[in-house]
N, C-alpha and C positions, 0 to 999 in steps of 0.2 A: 498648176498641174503637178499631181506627185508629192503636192505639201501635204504631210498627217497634219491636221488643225489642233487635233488632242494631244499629238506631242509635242508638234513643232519641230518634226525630224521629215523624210524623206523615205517613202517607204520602197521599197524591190517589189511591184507588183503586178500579177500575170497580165496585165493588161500590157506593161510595157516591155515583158520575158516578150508577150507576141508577135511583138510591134517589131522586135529584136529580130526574132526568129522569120518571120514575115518576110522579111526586109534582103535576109540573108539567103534566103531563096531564092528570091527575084534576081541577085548576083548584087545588092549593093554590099560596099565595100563596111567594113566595120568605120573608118576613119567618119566616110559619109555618113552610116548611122549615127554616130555620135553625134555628127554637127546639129544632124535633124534633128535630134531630139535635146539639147542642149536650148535650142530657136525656140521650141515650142516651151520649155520653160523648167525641165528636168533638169534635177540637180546633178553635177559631173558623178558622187558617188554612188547613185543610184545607175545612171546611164554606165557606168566602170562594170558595178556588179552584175548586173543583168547583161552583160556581153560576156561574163567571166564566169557565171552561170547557164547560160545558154549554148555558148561554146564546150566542150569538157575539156578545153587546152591539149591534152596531149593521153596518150593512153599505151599504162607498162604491161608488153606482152611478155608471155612466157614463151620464149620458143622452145622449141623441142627437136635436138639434133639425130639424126639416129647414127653418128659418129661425134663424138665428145671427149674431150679432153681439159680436167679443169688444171689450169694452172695457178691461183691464187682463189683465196676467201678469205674475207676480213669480211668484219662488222662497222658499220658508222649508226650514230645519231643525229638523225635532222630537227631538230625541235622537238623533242619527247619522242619521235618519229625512229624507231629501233627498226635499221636495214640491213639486211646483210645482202654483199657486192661476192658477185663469182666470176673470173674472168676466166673463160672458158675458148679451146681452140677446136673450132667444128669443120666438118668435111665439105668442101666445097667454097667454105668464107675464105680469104686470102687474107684478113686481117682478123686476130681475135675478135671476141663478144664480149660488151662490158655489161652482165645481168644484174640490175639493180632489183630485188624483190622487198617486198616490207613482209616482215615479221609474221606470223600469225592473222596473214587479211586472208583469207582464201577469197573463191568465189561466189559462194552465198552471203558472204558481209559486204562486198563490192558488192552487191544488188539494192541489201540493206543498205547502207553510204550513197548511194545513187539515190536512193527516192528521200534519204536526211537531205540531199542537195538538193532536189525538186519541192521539199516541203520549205526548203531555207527560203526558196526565191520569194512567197508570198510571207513569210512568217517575220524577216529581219530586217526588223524598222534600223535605221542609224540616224546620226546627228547631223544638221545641216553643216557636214564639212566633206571635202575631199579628201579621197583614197588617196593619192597621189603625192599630197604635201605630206615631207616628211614628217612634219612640226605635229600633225593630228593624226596618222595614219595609227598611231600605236594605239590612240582611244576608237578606232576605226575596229583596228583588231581586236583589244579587249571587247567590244558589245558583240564584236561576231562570233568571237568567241565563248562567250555565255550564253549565247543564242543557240552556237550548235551543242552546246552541252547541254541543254535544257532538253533537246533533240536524241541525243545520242543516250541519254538517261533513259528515253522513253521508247526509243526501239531496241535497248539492250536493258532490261531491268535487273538482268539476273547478273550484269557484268562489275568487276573489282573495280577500287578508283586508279589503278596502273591503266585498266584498259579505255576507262573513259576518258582519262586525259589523252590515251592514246590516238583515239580512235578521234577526238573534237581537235586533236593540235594536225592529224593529217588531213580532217575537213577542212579546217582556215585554211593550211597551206595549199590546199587544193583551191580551191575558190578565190582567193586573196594572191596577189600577185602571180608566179609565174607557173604553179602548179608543180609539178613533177619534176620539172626542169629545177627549180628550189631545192628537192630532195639531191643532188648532182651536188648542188654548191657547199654541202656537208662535208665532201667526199674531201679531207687536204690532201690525198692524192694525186688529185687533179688539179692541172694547169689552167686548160681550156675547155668549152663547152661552144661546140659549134650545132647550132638549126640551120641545113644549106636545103630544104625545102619540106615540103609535107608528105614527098614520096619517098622517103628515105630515113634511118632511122637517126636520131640524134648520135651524132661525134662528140667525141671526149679524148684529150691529150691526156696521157698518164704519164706517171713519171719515173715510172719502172718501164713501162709497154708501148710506149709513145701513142700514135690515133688508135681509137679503138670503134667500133659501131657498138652505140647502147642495146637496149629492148625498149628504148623511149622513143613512142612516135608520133610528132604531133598530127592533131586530126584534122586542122585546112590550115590553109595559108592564111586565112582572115585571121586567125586566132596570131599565127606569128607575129602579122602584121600590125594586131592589136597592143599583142608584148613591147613591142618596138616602141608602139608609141605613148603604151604608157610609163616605159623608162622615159622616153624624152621630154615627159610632164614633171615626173619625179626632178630631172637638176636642169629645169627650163629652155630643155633645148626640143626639137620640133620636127614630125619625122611624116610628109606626104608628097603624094604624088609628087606635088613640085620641087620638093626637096629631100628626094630617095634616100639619100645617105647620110648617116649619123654617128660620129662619136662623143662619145660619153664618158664621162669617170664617175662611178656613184660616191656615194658618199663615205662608203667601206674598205674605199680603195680599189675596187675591181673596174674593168675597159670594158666598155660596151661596144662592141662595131654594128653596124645594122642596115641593111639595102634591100631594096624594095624592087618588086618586078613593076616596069619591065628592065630595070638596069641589071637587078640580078635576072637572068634569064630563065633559073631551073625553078626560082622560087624564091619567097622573102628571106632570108638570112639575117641569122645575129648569132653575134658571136661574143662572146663571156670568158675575157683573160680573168682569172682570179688572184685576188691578193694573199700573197703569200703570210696566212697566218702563224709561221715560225720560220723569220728568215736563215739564211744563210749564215754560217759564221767562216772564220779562218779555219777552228776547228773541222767541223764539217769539208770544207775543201780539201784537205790534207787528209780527213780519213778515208776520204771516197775518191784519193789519187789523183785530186783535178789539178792539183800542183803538189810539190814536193815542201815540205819542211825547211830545207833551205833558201829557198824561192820566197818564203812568206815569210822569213826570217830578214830577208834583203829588202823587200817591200816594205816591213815594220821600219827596218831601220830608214829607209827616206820616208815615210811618213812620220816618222820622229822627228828627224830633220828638217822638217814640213819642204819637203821636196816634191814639188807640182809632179801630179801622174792624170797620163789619158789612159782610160779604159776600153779598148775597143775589140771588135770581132760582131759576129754576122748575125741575124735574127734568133732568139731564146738563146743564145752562147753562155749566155749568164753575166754579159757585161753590169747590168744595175745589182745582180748579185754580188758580184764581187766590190762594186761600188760600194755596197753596206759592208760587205766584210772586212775591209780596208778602213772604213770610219769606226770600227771597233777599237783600232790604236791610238784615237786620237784621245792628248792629254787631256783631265778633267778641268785644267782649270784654263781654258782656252774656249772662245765664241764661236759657232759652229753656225753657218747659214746652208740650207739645200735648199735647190730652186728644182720641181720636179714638174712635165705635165701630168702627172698619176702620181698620187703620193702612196711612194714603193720603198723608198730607206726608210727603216728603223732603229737607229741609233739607243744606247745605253740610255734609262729614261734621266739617271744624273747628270749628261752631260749640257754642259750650257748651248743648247739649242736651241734654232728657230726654223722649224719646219716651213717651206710654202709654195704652191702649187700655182698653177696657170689656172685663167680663167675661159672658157669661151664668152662668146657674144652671146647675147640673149636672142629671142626670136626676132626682134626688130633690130638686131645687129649692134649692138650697144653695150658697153661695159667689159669686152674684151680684156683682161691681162696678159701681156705675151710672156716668153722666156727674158726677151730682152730688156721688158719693163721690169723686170723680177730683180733680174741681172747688175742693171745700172738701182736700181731701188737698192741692193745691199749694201753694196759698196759704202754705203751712208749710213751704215748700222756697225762699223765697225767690228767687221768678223775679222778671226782670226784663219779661217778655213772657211772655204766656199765648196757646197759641194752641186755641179751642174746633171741633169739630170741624160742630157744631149746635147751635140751641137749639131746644129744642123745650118748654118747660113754663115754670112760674111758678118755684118753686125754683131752677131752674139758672140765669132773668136775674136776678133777684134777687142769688144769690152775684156772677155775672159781672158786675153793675152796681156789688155792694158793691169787690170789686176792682177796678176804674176808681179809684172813688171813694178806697181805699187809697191812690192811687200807682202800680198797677201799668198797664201796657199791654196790653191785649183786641182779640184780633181772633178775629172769630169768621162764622159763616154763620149766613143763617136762608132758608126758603121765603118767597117773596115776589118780586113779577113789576115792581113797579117800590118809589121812592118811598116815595111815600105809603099804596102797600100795606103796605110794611115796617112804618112808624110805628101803621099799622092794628092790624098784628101783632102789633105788641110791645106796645102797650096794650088790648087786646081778648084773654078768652082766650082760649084756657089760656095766657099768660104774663102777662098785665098787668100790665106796668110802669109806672108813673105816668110820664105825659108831662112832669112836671118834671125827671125821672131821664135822659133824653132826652139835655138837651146834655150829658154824660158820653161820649155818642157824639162822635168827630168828625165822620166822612166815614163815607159810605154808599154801596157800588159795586155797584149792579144790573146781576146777567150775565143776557141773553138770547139763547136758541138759537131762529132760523126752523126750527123743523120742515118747514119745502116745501124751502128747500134744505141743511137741515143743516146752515149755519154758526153761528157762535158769535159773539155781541159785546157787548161793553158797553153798555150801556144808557143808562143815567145815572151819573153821580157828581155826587155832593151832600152838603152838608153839614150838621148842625144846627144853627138861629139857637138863641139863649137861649131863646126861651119854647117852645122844642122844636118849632115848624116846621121844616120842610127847605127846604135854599136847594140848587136844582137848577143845578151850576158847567157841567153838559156832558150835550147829551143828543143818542141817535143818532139819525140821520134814515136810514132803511129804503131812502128812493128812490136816496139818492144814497151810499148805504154808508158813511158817515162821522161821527165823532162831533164835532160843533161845538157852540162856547163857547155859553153862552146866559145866565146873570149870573155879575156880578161878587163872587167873595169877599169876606168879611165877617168872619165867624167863625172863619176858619182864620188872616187875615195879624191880625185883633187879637191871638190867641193867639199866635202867634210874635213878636207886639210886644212883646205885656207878658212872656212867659217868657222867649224867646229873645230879645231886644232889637235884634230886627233893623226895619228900615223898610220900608217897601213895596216900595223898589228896590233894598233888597240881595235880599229872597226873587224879586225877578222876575229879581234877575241869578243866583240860585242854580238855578232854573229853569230859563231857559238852561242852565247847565252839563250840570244830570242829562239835559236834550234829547239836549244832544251827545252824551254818553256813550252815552246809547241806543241814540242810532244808529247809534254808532262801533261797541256791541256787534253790533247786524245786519249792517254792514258784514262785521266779521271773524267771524262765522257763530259767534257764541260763545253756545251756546244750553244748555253743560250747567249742571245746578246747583250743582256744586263750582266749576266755570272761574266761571262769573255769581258767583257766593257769593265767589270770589277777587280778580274787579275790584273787587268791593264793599268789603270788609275795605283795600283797596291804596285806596281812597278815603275810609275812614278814617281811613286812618294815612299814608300818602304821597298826597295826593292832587295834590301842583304833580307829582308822578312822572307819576303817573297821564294830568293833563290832557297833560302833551309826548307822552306817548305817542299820547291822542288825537288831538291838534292833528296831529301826524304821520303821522297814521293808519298806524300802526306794528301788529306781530304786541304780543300783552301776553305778556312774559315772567316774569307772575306765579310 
C-alpha cells in the first residue's frame, strides 16, 4: 500500500491526506495516526508528509494595534526566505510584539501557496527513504523542492527567478519540517523559541528585549505534538503518551525541551534553546561592560599559568559563555579536551582540540554516554586543559578534582549565584567535596544576569586561600554598574612566586600588558574567535611583534 510500482518511490496520495484528516476529526491523536498507518504498510515519509500537509503547522497574523509603537526593524534571511522582523509596543500588551512578516507574500499569494500545497499532497512522489533521517533528509528536500518549483513555475508564469526560488524555498520550509517556526530559527537575535500551547501565540527570548509574544500561532496541539515527535526520530530518542518528556540536542547544536499534555496541562510545549552562531569572546565581554579590562586581564594571566577556574552563576548568566571566552587564551601548542552535554564552546579552529558531547539512551535504553564516562575517557588522551561543561553530582567532582590534582588544568561551571554559594555547593550535596580539596581551585568567576533589565555581568572573582575560604579580588556594585577591586591577592601572586618565579611586580607589570592588549582588541573591533584565538597564539610566540603592533595601534595582520 502506497508503493508507486513505476517508480519504486512512495507517493502523498489523497487517499491517505483523508485517512489523515478523517482520523483527526474523530480526536485521534497524530502519534496514533501514524502508528496506524505505518501497520498497514505506509512508508514513514509518506505518513510525515501527509500529516505536514494536512495540518498547516502554524499560521503568521498580522495584527493590528490601534495604539503602536515600533521600537526596532531589521531584516533576516531564512533560506532564500527575505523577512523583515518589527518589534513593536502596543496598548494593552504588557510585553512587546515580536512581528515576523515575509517580504512581498501578501494575501492573494497566500491563497495561491495554499492550493501549490493542496496540489503538492497528490503530485510529490519521494524515494523510499525517511524524512527524518538526517543521512537522506537533504535528497528528501531536493525532489521536494523541484516538485514545488515545477508548481510555482505554473501558478506564477509571469514571475523572475529571485521570486521562484523565493516563493519554492518558503513552500519546503513550510511543508518540510517545522514551518514557521524554522523562519524564528534565522533570527541570531534569538536565544529561545518557546510553543507553551495552541491558544497563545509563540514566545521568543531576545537578546536586546528579553520574552517577547510572536504573531506565530500554532493551529492545534496535534501539530505540536507532531513537531515533538518528529525531532525525537530525527537523534533517536522518543516522545508519547507514555513518555511525555523529551530532551534533545540536534545535531546543529540547538536543545530541544518538549512535554506533552496531560503533564503539561495548558498544552504540548517545546521549547528551542539555539546555538549561538557567533560566540562570545573576551572582546565582546569588555565592550558590553560584563567585566572590566582588568578582570580579564587577571583571568588571562591564570589561564596562562593554567590555574584551574570554576565558572559559575544562575540560569542564562552566560556561565558556558564565558567558558568559551576564557579558552580563547589558551596556548596553541597545548591539547585541549571539552566534555559538553550540548555542544556550545567553540574554540580557535587551530587549536589542538578534541571536542565531545554526551550521549543519551536510545529508545530501548542502550548506548547512553555520561559526563562521567567522557570525564574518566580523557584523562587517557593526554590533555593538557580539560574543559567541563557542568558539574552536577559527587562522581564527576570527584574525577575533576582528581585531575587538578594529576597536573592537569580544569575549568569548568557549576549553578551557583555567588561565592560562597559555590563553596556551599561543591561541599554539600549531591557533590561534596571536602573543603580541603578546595585550593585545587584557583579562581572562581561568578556570572550574574538582572533579570529587570536583561544585562549580563560579573559578579565576583575570587580566589581560594589554603584552608579553602575564598578571598573575593572583585566584586560588582549594581548601582553604579561597575566591577571594583575589593582585596588584595594572596593565593594567586604566592603561586606564580613559587611555580613561575616571578615577583609581585613583574605579575603587576604582566597585567598591565594583557590590559593594553585588551583594549587594543576593542579598539580594533576584533571580536571573532579564530582572529581573538590568533592575537593569542602571536603572543605566545612573537609577543615584542605583537606589543608594536599594539603600542601602534596598528590593524593585526595575524
Amino acid at each position: 500500500m502506497g508503493v508507486d510500482s513505476s517508480d519504486s518511490g512512495v507517493s502523498v496520495t489523497n487517499e491517505l491526506v483523508d485517512f489523515v484528516k478523517k482520523s483527526l476529526k474523530e480526536g485521534a491523536s497524530i502519534e496514533k495516526i501514524r502508528r496506524k498507518l505505518l501497520k498497514k504498510g505506509w512508508e514513514a515519509d509518506a505518513v510525515d508528509l501527509a500529516i505536514n500537509q494536512t495540518e498547516t503547522g502554524s499560521t503568521i497574523k498580522q495584527p493590528s494595534f490601534k495604539e503602536e509603537k515600533e521600537i526596532k526593524k531589521y531584516d533576516i534571511t531564512s533560506k532564500d526566505i527575505p523577512l523583515t522582523v518589527r518589534i513593536v509596543k502596543a496598548k494593552g500588551e504588557y510585553v512587546p510584539i515580536y512581528e515576523v512578516s515575509l517580504s512581498s507574500i501578501g494575501p492573494s499569494t497566500q491563497i495561491i501557496l495554499e492550493n501549490i500545497r493542496k496540489d503538492l499532497i497528490s503530485k510529490v512522489n519521494l524515494g523510499m527513504v525517511d524524512i527524518t533521517d538526517p543521512k537522506k533528509s537533504s535528497y528528501v528536500e531536493d525532489k521536494f523542492f523541484d516538485a514545488t518549483q515545477l508548481l510555482v513555475k505554473k501558478y506564477f508564469p509571469a514571475a523572475d527567478d529571485f521570486t521562484i526560488k523565493y516563493l519554492t524555498s518558503y513552500m519546503v520550509q513550510k511543508s518540510l519540517g517545522m514551518g514557521d517556526i524554522e523562519l524564528l530559527m534565522a533570527d541570531a537575535q534569538l536565544e529561545e523559541i518557546a510553543i507553551n500551547s495552541s491558544e497563545e501565540p509563540v514566545w521568543v527570548f531576545h537578546r536586546e528585549f528579553g520574552w517577547l509574544k510572536t504573531n506565530i500561532v500554532m493551529n492545534s496541539e496535534a501539530q505540536t505534538r507532531h513537531y515533538a515527535a518528529m525531532i525525537g526520530r530525527k537523534v533517536d530518542r522518543q516522545i508519547s503518551s507514555l513518555e511525555p518528556l523529551m530532551d534533545a540536542h540536534l545535531d546543529g547544536g540547538d536543545r530541544v525541551n518538549a512535554a506533552l499534555m496531560p503533564v503539561s496541562t495548558k498544552g504540548n510545549t517545546i521549547t528551542l534553546r539555539k546555538f549561538a552562531a557567533k560566540p562570545w569572546t573576551m572582546t565582546d565581554f569588555i565592550r558590553t561592560n560584563t567585566l572590566s579590562a582588568s578582570a580579564s586581564a587577571l583571568i588571562w594571566q591564570g589561564i596562562q599559568f593554567e590555574l584551574s577556574t570554576l565558572i559559575a552563576g544562575g540560569t542564562a548568566s552566560g556561565k558556558t559563555s564565558m567558558l568559551n571566552a576564557i579558552g580563547n587564551f589558551f596556548p596553541p601548542n597545548q591539547r585541549i579536551l571539552s566534555i559538553e552535554d550540548t555542544r556550545e564552546i567553540q574554540l580557535p579552529k587551530f587549536l589542538h582540540w578534541i571536542p565531545m558531547v554526551t550521549k543519551f539512551a536510545n529508545t530501548e535504553g542502550r548506548g547512553e554516554v555520561t559526563m562521567l564516562d567522557l570525564l574518566v575517557n580523557s584523562l587517557r588522551q593526554r590533555p593538557d586543559r580539560i574543559l567541563v561543561g557542568e558539574i552536577r553530582r559527587k562522581k564527576e567532582a570527584e574525577v575533576l578534582f582528581e585531575a587538578i590534582h594529576t597536573g592537569h588544568s580544569v575549568y569548568a561551571t557549576v549553578h551557583a549565584n555567588s561565592t560562597q554559594e559555590t563553596i556551599t555547593r561543591l561541599t554539600s550535596p549531591p557533590i561534596e567535596v571536602p573543603k580541603s580539596m578546595l585550593p585545587a581551585l584557583s579562581l572562581i568567576i561568578v556570572q550574574f544576569r538582572n533579570r529587570r533589565t536583561g544585562t549580563r555581568r560579573t559578579f565576583e572573582l575570587s580566589e581560594i586561600k589554603e584552608n579553602g575560604d575564598p578571598n573575593i579580588l572583585m566584586k560588582y556594585d549594581i548601582k553604579k554598574d561597575i566591577l571594583q577591586n575589593k582585596n588584595k591577592s594572596s593565593t594567586i601572586l604566592k603561586t606564580l612566586e613559587m611555580y613561575a618565579g616571578f615577583t609581585e611586580q613583574e605579575v603587576k607589570g604582566q597585567l598591565t600588558e594583557k590590559e593594553t592588549i585588551l583594549k587594543w582588541l576593542v579598539k580594533q573591533n576584533i571580536n571573532m574567535v579564530d582572529d581573538v584565538g590568533r592575537v593569542m597564539a602571536e603572543y605566545y610566540t612573537d609577543k615584542e611583534n605583537l606589543l608594536k603592533t599594539v603600542k601602534k595601534n596598528k590593524k593585526f595582520e595575524g
